[in-house]
N, C-alpha and C positions, 0 to 999 in steps of 0.2 A: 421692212417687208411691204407696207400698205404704201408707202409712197414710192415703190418702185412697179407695185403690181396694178395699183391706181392711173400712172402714167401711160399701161398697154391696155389699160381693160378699164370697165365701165363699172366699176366693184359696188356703186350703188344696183345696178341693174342685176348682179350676181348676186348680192345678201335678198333683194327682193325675189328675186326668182326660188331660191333656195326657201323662204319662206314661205311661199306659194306652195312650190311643192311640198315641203314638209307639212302644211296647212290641210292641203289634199290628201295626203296617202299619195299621188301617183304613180301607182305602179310600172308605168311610162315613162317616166325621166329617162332613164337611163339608155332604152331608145332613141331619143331625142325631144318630141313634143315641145322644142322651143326654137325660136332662132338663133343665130349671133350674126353681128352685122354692123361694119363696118364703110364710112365712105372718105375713100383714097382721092377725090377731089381736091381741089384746089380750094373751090370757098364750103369745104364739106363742116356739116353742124356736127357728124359723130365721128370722132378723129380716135375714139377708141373702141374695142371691141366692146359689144353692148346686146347683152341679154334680152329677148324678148317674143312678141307672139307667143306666150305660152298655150299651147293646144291639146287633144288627145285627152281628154280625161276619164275617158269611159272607166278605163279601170280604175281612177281613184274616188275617194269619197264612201271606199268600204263597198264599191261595186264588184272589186278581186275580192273572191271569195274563201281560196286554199291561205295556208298558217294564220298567224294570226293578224293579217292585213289589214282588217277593217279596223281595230287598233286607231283609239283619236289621241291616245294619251302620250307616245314612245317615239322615240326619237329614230324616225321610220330610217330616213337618208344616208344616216350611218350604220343601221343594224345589221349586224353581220347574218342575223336571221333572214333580211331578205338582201344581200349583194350577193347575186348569184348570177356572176358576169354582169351584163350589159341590159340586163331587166331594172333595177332599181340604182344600180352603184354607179350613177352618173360622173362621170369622172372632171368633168371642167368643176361640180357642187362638191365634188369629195376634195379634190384640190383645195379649195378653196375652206372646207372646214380643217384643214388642217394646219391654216397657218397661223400663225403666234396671235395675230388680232381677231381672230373671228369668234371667240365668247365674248368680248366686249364688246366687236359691232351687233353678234347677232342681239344680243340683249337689248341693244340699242334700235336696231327695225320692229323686233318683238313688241318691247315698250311700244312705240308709234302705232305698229299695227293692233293693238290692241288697245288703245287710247282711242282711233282714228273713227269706230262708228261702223267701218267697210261690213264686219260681219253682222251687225246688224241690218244695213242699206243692203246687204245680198242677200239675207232671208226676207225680206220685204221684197223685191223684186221676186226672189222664185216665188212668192205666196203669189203678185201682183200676175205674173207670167202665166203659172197654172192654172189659173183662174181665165184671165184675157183672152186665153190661146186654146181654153181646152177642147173646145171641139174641131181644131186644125190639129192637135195633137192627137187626139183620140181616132181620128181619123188617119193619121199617119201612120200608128198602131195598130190599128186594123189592117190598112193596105199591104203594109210591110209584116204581117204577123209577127209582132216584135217579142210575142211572149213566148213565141219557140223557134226564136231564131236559135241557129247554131253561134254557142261557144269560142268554135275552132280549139277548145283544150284549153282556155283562158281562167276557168273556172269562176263564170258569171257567173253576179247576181240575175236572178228575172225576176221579172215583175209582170205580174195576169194584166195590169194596163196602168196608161202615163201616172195614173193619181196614186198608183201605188207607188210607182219610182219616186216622186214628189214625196212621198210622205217617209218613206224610210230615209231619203236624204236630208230631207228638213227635221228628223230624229237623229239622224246621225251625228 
């Protein structure tokens, strides 16, 4: 199975993705919020389909507010609590968790990315961020009255302003 699905598809850039989002919460995957991508050239460097650009994260990180979403602990991407359609049940990620190797690659990315340091160096950049930036943020929040913006039926989190959004995510 891995060395057939390996030859069409980029299955490092699939276990990383899938990691990612189960990392976030995304309540977005299933959406899209990522690319695939592909170059059919002659001297092309990605000769496989290849996962990436991951974007859109508003809703993840416990910003979707309805069941029990914000959830850091549960194994979000399979839960049948939230596959309802084409909201979370990403189907290239579900694919992919269902075949014969993927508890022993994911275990394998898991290990890495939690050996690797990243969540640490990204809680240091958002501390570094909020800080650098905060009064172009606060200012953006103001302009855009970010604290009651409309939902659209999303069931946001809000936040009264940026330093709050910072501080429940760097809690989360």
């Amino acid at each position: 199975q891995y060395e057939t699905l390996n030859a069409s598809f980029d299955l490092d850039s699939f276990f990383r993705m899938y990691l990612l989002q189960e990392f976030m919460k995304n309540f977005d995957v299933g959406w899209g919020s990522f690319y695939l991508y592909i170059d059919f050239s002659v001297a092309s460097k990605v000769k496989r389909l290849t996962l990436a650009a991951p974007w859109d994260f508003d809703l993840g990180a416990g910003n979707k507010t309805s069941g029990n979403i914000t959830k850091t602990n549960d194994n979000f991407l399979n839960n049948s609590e939230y596959a309802n359609g084409m909201t979370t049940a990403n189907p290239w990620l579900y694919m992919l968790s269902q075949c014969d190797f993927f508890p022993t690659m994911f275990k394998k990315y898991y290990s890495i990315f939690c050996n690797s340091g990243i969540y640490e160096q990204m809680m240091d950049r958002i501390n570094y961020e909020s800080k650098a930036f905060a009064s172009a943020f606060d200012y953006t929040y103001t302009k855009y009255n970010l604290k009651s913006a409309p939902d659209f039926g999303m069931s946001c989190r809000k936040y009264s302003a940026h330093n709050d959004a910072v501080n429940y995510l760097t809690k989360w």
